[in-house]
C-alpha atoms as one frame of an Amber mdcrd trajectory, in Angstrom:
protein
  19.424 -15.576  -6.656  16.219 -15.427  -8.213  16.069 -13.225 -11.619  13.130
 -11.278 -12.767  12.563 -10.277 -15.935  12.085  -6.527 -16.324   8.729  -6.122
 -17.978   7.661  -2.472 -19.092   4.403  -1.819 -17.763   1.867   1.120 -18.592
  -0.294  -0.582 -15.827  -3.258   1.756 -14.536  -2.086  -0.284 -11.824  -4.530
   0.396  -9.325  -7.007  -0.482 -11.888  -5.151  -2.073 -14.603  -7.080  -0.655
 -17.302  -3.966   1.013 -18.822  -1.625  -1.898 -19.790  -0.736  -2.278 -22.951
  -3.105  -5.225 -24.648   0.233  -7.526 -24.956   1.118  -7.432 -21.241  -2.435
  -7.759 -20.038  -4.421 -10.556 -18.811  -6.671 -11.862 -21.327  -9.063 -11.649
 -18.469  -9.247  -8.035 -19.119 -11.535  -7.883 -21.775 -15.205  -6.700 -21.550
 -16.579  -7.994 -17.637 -20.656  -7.908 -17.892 -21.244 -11.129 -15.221 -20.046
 -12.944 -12.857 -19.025 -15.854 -15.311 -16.645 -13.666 -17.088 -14.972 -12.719
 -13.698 -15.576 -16.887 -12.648 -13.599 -17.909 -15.891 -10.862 -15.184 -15.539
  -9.664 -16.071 -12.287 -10.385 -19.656 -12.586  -8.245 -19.907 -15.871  -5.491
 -17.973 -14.360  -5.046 -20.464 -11.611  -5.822 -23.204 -13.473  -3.240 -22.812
 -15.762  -0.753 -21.619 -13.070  -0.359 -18.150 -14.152  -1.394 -17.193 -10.865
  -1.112 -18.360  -7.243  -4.520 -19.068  -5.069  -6.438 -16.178  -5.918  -9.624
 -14.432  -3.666 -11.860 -11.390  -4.716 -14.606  -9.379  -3.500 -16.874  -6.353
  -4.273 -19.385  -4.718  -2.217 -21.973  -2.319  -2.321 -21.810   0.367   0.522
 -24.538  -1.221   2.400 -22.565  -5.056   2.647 -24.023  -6.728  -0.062 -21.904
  -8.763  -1.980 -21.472  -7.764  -5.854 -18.792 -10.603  -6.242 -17.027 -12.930
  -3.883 -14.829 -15.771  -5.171 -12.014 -18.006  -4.791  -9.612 -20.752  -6.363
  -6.226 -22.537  -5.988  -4.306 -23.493  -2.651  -2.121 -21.737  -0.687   1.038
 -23.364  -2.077   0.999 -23.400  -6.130   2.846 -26.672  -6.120   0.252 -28.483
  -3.561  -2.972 -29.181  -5.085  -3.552 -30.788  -1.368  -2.558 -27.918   0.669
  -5.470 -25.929   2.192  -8.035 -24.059  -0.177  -7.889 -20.233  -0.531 -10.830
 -18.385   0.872 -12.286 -15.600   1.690 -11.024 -16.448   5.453  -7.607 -17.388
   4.006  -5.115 -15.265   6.152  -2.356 -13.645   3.895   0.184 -11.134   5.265
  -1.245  -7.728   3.649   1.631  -5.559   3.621   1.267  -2.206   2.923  -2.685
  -2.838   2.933  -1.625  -2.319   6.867  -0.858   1.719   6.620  -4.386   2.867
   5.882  -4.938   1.206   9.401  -2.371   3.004  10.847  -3.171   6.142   9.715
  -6.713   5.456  10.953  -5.655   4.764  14.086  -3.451   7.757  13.987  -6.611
  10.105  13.017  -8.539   9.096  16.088  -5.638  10.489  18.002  -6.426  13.953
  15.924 -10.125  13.458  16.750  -9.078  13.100  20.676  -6.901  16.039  20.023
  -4.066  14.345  21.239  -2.207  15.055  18.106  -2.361  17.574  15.026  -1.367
  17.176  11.403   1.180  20.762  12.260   3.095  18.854  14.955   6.507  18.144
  14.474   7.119  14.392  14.425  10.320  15.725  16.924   7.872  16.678  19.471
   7.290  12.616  19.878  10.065  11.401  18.795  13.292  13.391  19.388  15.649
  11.509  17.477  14.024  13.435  14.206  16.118  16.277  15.710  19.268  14.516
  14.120  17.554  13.590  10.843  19.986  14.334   7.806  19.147  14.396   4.433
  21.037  12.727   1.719  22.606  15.045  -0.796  24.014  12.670  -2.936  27.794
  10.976  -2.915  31.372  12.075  -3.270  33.404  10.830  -6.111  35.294   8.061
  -4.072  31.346   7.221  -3.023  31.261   8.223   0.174  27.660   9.901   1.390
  27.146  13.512   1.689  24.867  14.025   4.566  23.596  17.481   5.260  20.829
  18.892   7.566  17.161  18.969   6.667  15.903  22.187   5.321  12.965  22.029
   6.678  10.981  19.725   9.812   8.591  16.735   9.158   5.355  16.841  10.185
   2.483  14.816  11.051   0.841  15.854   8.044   4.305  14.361   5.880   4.408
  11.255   7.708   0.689  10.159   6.852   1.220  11.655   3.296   4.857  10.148
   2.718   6.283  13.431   1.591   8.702  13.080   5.002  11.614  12.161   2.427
  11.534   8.487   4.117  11.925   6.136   0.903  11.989   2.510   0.816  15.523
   1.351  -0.586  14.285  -0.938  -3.683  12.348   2.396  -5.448  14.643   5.069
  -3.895  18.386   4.751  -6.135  20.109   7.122  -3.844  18.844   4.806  -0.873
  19.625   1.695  -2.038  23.778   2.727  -2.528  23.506   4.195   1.102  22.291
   1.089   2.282  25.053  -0.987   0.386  27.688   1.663   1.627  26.575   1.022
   4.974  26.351  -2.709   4.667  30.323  -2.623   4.002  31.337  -0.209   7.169
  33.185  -1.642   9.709  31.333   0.541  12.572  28.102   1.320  13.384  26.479
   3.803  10.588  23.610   5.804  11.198  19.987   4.418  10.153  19.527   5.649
   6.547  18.744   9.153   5.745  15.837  10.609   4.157  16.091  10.891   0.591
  14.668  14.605   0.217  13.770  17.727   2.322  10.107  17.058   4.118   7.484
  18.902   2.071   9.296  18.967  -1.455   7.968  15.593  -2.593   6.394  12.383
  -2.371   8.675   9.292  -1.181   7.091   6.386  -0.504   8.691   4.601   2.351
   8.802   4.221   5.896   6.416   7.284   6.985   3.861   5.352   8.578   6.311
   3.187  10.668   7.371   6.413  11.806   3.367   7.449  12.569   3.137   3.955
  14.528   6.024   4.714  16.602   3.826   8.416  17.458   0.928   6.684  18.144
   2.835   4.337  20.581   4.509   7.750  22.110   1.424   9.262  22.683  -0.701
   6.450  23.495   1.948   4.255  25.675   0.249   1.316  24.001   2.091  -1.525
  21.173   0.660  -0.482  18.027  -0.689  -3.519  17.409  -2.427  -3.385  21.058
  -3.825   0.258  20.061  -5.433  -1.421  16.685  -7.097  -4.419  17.996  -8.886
  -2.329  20.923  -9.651   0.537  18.610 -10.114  -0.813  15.333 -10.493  -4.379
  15.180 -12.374  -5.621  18.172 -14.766  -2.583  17.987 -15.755  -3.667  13.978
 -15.906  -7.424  15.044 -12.559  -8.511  13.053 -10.738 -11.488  14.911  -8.419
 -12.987  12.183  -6.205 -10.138  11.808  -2.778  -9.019  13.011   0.579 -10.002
  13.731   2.125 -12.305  10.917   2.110 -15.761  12.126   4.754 -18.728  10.878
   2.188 -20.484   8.786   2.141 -18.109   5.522   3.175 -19.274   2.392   4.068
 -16.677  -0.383   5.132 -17.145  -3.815   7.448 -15.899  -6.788   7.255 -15.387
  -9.966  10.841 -16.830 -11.955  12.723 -15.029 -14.515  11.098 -17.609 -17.261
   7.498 -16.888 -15.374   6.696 -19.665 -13.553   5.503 -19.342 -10.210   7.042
 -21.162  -7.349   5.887 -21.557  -4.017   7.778 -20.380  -0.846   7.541 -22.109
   2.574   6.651 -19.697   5.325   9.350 -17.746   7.088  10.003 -17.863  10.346
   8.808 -14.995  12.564  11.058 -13.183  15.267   9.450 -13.801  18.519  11.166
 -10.426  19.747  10.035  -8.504  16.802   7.679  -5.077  17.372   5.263  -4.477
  15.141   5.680  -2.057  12.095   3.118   0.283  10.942   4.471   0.318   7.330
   2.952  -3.551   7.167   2.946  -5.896  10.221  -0.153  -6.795   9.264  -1.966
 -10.433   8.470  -5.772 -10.229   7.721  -8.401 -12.187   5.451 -10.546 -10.874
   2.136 -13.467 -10.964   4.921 -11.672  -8.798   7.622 -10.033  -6.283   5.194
 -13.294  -5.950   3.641 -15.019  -5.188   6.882 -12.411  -2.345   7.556 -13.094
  -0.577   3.825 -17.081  -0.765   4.696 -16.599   1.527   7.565 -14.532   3.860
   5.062 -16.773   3.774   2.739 -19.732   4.756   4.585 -18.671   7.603   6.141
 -16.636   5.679   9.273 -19.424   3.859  10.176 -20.227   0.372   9.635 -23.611
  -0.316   7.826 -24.089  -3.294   9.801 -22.782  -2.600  13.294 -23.183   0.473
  13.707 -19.796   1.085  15.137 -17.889   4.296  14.175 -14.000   3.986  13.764
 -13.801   8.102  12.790 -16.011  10.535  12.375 -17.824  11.641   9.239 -16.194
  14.895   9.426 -12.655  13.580   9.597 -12.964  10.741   6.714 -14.647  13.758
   4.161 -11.875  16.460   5.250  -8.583  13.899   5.933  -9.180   9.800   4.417
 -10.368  10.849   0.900  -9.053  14.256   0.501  -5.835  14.480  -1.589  -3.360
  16.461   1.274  -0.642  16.409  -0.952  -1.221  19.953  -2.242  -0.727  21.130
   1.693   1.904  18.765   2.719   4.018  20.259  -0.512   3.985  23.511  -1.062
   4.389  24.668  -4.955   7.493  27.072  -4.854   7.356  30.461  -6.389   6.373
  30.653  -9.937   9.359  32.405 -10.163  11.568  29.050  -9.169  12.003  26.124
 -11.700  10.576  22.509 -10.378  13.563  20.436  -8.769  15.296  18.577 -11.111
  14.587  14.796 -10.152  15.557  11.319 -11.808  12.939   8.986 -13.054  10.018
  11.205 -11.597  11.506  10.613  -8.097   9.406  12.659  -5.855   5.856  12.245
  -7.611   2.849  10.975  -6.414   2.728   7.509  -7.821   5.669   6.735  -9.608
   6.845   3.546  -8.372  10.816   2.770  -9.620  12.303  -0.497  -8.719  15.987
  -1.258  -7.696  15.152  -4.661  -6.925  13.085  -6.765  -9.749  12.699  -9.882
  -7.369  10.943  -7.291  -4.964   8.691  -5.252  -7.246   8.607  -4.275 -10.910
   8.789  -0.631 -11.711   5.349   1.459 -13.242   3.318   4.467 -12.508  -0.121
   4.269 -11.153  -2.932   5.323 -12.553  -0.983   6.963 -15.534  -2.280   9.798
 -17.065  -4.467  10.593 -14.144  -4.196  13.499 -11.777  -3.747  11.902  -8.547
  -2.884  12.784  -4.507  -2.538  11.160  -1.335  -4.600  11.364   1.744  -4.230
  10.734   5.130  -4.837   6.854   4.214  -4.167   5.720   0.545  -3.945   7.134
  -2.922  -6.493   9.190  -4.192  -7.210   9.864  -8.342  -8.761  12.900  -8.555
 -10.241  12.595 -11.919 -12.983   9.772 -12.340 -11.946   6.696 -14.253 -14.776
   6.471 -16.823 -16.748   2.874 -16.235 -14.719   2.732 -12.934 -14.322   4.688
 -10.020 -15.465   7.910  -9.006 -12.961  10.956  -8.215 -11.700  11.079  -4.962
 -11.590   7.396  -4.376  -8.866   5.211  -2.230  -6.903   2.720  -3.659  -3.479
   1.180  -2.512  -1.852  -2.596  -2.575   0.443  -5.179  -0.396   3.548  -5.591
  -1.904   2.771  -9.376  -2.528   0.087  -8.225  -5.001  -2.787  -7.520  -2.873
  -4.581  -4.822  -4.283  -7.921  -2.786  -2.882 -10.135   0.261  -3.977 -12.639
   2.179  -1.946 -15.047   4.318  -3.919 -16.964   6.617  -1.013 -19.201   8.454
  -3.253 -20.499   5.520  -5.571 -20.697   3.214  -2.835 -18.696   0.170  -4.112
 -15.356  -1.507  -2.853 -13.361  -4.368  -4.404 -10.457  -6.506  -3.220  -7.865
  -9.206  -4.753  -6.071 -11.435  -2.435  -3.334 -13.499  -3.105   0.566 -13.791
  -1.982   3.372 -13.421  -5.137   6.138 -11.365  -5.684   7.323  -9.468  -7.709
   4.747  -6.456  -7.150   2.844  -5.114 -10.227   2.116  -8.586 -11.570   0.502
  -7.622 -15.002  -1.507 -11.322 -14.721  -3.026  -9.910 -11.179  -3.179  -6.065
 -12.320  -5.640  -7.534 -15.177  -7.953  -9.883 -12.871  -8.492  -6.898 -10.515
  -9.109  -4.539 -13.932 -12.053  -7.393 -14.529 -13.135  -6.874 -10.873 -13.332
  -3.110 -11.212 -15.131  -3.316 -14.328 -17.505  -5.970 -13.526 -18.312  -4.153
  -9.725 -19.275  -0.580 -11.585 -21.286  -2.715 -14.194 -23.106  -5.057 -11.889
């Protein structure tokens, strides 16, 4: 097995701006041109500190404020194909804003509503069971949900659905279950819906509505509603030809051969996605104006609908504060915040918070700060990541976008975290 050094990040994360000076990228300093950003990246992938790299800003009307590349798709193949801007990667979680997008024309055709119960689609929520923690012998103690999930808790992930590697009570159901002799139930949510944010599984759970309601694969519903209508062909299912990398326990990074792909497989909304720095980028423009591309013309939402649900924080709705008269829940490691990011498995992800020290939501897409990041970002701007250290943010009222591409685990690479900080930077100063 692969070992990861634990490294204790401060990372702004989302903009990297917050990492201590020792475990940032010395890329990170002062970004005034395009040379600095040139030499940053180049450097990095020159000296093998990070995989093939791509990045791009925009302005809100298309044009380009930066757009780069450098290295190869396999670290240890100076002959294998160039990264580009058309390189397909497999995005991740970069897929759910998608998803959720897709699920929010559904709310525009008033075919669903953020107060639905996600029951009413799908009844096998009406068997949900929380997990309350284990017995001594370590046995799981299951209980009813307190309360229903919603529509609005799936696209805000404050369902209780938690992904094993940051959720500890998760991750020793799933290795209970793994040593059952029967058939266990799938695992249970880690919380009540509406008492906090888990980040998880929610919007495979919205894909599987939007296939309920729409009688369509997700992935079918996305290319004919999304994709094709904005003009993006390179995108979508994850394809046997992806290499990905990984960081080792001593920090170099080795390449690993693509995996093979399930022909049988459905698609996931939490991240079946593959898509280029081009395509992505062509998705965020429509955000960022409003739902409507600049160049097209095409709307993928309505102007009304990205203002009141893609970068609006809905966290303050989708969890109720309790009575001043209650005390907060009592939760380990910040479990159940927006943005703390924990880590049971290092080879996966390393742990963090992001955008520390800033107030920050979730809306019906991605994460949203809502204080501005001085020199960066305005407030009430998207931001989120793919899991291989893919990261994006989408600034609707300054105009201005910015991606990093590239394929390496763990997530919350302090060597990528700093590149993108020199993207940011450079995009606001530009």
């Amino acid at each position: 097995m692969v070992s990861i050094r634990l490294l204790a990040l401060g990372a702004l994360a989302l903009g990297a701006s917050a990492l201590p000076a020792d475990k940032r990228s010395s890329s990170a300093s002062s970004a005034r041109s395009a040379e600095v950003v040139d030499e940053a990246f180049g450097s990095a992938v020159r000296e093998k500190r990070v995989p093939g790299i791509a990045a791009l800003a925009l302005n809100r009307d298309g044009t380009v404020l930066y757009k780069n590349a450098w290295g190869t798709v396999n670290i240890d193949d100076a002959s294998s194909a160039p990264i580009t801007s058309s390189t397909k990667m497999r995005i991740a979680s970069m897929t759910k804003s998608v998803v959720s997008v897709a699920a929010l024309q559904l709310v525009e055709q008033e075919k669903l509503s953020l107060d639905d119960l996600v029951e009413d689609y799908l009844p096998k929520w009406k068997n949900a069971s929380v997990l309350e923690g284990f017995t001594d012998d370590g046995e799981p103690i299951l209980r009813a949900p307190k309360t229903k999930a919603t529509i609005l808790h799936l696209f805000t992930h404050t369902a209780g659905e938690a992904y094993w590697f940051i959720n500890t009570n998760i991750n020793r159901y799933q290795q209970w279950a793994a040593r059952q002799n029967t058939t266990v139930s799938p695992a249970p949510l880690a919380a009540d819906p509406g008492t906090g944010w888990y980040y998880g599984t929610s919007i495979d759970t919205l894909g599987n509505v939007i296939e309920a309601i729409t009688g369509l694969r997700l992935d079918d519903y996305i290319e004919h509603n999304i994709f094709r209508p904005l003009g993006i062909q390179n995108s979508g299912l994850v394809t046997p030809d992806i290499w990905t990398h990984q960081r080792l326990d001593n920090g170099t990074i080795v390449a690993v051969p693509p995996a093979p792909v399930d022909p049988t497989s459905t698609p996931g909304g939490g991240g079946y996605l593959i898509s280029t720095l081009d395509n992505y980028s062509n998705y965020l423009l429509a955000l960022v104006n409003w739902g409507t591309h600049p160049r097209s013309g095409v709307t993928i939402l309505k102007s009304s609908t990205v203002k009141k649900y893609v970068f609006a924080d809905l966290v303050p709705l989708a969890v109720p504060k309790p009575p001043s008269c209650e005390p907060p829940p009592a939760r380990p490691n910040g479990e159940g915040d927006v943005g703390i990011w924990n880590s049971n498995n290092l080879t996966l992800s390393l742990a963090s918070e992001f955008l520390p020290g800033v107030p920050k939501g979730w809306s019906a897409s991605f994460l949203i700060n809502n204080e501005a990041i001085p020199g960066r970002r305005s407030e009430g701007s998207g931001a989120w990541a793919g899991i291989h250290n893919l990261y994006y943010w989408a600034d609707v009222k300054a105009g201005k976008l910015g991606i990093v591409f590239t394929n390496l685990a763990p997530f919350l690479d302090p060597t990528v975290l700093g590149l993108y900080d020199t993207l940011e930077e450079f995009a606001y100063s530009a």
